[in-house]
MMTF fields as JSON, N, C-alpha, C and O atoms, coordinates in Angstrom:
{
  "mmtfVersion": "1.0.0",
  "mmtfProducer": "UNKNOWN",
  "numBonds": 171,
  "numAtoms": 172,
  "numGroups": 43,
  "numChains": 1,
  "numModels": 1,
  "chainsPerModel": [1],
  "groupsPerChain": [43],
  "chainIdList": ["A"],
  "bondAtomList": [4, 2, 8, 6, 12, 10, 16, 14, 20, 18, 24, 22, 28, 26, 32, 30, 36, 34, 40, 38, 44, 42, 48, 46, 52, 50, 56, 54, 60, 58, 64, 62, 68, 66, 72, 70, 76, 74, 80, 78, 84, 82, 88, 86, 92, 90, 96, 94, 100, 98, 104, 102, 108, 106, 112, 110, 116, 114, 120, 118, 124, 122, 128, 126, 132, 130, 136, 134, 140, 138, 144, 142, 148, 146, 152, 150, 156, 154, 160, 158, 164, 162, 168, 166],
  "bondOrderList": [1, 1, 1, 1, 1, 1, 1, 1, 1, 1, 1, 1, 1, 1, 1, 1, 1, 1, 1, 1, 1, 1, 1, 1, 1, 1, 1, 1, 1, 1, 1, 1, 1, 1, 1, 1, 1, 1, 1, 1, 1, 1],
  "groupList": [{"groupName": "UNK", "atomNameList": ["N", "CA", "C", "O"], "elementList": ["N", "C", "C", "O"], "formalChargeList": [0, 0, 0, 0], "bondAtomList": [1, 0, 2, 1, 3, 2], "bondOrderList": [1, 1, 2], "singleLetterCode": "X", "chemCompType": "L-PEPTIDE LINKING"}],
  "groupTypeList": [0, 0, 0, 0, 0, 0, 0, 0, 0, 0, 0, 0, 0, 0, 0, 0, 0, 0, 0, 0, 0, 0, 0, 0, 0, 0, 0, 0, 0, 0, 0, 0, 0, 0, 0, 0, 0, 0, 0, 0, 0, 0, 0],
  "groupIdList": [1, 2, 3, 4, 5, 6, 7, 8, 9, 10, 11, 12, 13, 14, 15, 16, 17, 18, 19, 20, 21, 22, 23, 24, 25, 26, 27, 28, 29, 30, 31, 32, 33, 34, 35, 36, 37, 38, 39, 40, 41, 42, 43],
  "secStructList": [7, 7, 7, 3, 3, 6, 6, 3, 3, 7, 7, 7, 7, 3, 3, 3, 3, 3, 7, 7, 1, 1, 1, 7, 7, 7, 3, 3, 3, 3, 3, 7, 7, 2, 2, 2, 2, 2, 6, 6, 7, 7, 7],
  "xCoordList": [94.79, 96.108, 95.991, 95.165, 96.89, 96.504, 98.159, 99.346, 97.691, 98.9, 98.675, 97.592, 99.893, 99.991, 100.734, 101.165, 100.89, 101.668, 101.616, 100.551, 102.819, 102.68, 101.489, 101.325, 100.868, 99.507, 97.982, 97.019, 98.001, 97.104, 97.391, 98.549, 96.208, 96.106, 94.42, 93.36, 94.763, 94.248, 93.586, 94.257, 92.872, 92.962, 91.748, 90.565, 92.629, 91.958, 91.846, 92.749, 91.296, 90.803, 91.349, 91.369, 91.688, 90.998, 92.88, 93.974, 92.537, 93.36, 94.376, 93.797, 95.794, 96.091, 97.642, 98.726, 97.286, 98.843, 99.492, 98.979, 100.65, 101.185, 102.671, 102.929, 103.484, 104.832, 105.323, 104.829, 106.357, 107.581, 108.037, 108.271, 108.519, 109.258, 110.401, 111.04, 110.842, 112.619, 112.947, 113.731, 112.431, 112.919, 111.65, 111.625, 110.449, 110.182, 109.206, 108.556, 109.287, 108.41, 107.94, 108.022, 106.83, 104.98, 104.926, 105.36, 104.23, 104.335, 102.468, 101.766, 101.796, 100.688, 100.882, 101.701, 99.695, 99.429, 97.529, 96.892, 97.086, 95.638, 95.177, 95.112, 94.939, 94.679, 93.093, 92.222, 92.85, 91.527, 90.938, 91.592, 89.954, 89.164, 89.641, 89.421, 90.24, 90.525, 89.92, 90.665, 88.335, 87.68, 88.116, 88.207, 88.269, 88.58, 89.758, 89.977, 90.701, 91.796, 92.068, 92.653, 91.82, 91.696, 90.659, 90.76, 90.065, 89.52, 90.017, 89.466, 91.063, 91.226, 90.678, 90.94, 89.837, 88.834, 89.076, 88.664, 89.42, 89.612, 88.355, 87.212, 88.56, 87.391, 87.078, 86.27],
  "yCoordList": [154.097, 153.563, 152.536, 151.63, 152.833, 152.082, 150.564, 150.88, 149.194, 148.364, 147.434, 147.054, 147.095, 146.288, 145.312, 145.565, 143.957, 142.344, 141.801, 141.284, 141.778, 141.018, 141.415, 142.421, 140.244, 140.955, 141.566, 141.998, 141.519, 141.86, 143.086, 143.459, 143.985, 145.307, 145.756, 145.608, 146.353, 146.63, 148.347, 149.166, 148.767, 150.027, 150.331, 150.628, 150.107, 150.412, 151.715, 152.522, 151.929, 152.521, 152.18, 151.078, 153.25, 152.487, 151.958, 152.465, 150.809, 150.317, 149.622, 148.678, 149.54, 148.601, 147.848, 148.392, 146.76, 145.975, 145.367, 145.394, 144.77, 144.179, 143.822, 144.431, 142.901, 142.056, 142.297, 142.072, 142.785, 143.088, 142.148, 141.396, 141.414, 140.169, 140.053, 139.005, 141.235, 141.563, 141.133, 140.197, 141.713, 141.577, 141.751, 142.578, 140.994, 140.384, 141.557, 141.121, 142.763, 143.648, 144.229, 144.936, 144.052, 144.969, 146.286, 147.134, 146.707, 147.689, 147.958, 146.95, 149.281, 149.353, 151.151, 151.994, 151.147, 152.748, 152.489, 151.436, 153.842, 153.874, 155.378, 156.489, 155.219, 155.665, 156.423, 155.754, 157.272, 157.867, 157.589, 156.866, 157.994, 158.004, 159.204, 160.341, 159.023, 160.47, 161.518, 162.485, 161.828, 162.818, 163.65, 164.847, 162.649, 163.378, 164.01, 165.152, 163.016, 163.584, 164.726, 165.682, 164.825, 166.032, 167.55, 168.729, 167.146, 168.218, 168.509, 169.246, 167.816, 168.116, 167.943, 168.519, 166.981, 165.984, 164.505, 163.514, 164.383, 163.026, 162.071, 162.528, 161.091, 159.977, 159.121, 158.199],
  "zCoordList": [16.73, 16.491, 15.376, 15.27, 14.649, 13.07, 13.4, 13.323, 13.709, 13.85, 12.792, 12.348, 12.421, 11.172, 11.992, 13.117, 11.256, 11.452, 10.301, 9.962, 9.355, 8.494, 7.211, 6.52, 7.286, 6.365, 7.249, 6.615, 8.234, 9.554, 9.8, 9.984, 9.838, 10.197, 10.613, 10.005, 11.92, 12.573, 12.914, 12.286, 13.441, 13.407, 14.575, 14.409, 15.962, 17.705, 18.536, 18.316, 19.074, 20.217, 21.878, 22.427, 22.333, 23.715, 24.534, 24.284, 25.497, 25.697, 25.049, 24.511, 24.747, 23.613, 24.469, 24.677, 24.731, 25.581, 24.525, 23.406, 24.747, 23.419, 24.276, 25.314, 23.788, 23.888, 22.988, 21.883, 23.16, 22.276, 21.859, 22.805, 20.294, 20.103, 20.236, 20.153, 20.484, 20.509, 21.789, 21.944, 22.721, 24.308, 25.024, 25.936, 24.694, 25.596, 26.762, 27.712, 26.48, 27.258, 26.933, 25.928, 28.201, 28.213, 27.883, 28.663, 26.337, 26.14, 26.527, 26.45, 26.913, 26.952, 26.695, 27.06, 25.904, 25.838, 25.783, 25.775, 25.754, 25.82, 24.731, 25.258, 23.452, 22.372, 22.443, 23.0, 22.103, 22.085, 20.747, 19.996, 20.398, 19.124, 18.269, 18.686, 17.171, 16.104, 16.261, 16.424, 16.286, 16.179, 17.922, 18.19, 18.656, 19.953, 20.001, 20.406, 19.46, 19.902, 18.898, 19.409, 17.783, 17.041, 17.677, 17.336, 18.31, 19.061, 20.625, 21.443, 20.774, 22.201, 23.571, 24.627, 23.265, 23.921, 24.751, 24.148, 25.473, 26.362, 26.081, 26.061, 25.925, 25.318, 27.081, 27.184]
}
């Protein structure tokens, strides 16, 4: 998952939680590694 802020950019794996600035809620997703998920592979 490629996240940008401003001039901050990031580019994670894995678990990723995060707060919304708008309203305030828990967003969480859990991202695999490219090569996996391009093969159809659970990490």
């Amino acid at each position: 998952m490629h996240l940008k802020y401003k001039t901050a950019q990031y580019v994670v794996t894995g678990p990723v939680t995060a707060i919304c600035r708008r309203c305030s809620e828990l967003n969480e997703i859990t991202c695999a590694p490219a090569d996996a998920a391009a093969s159809g592979r659970a990490a």
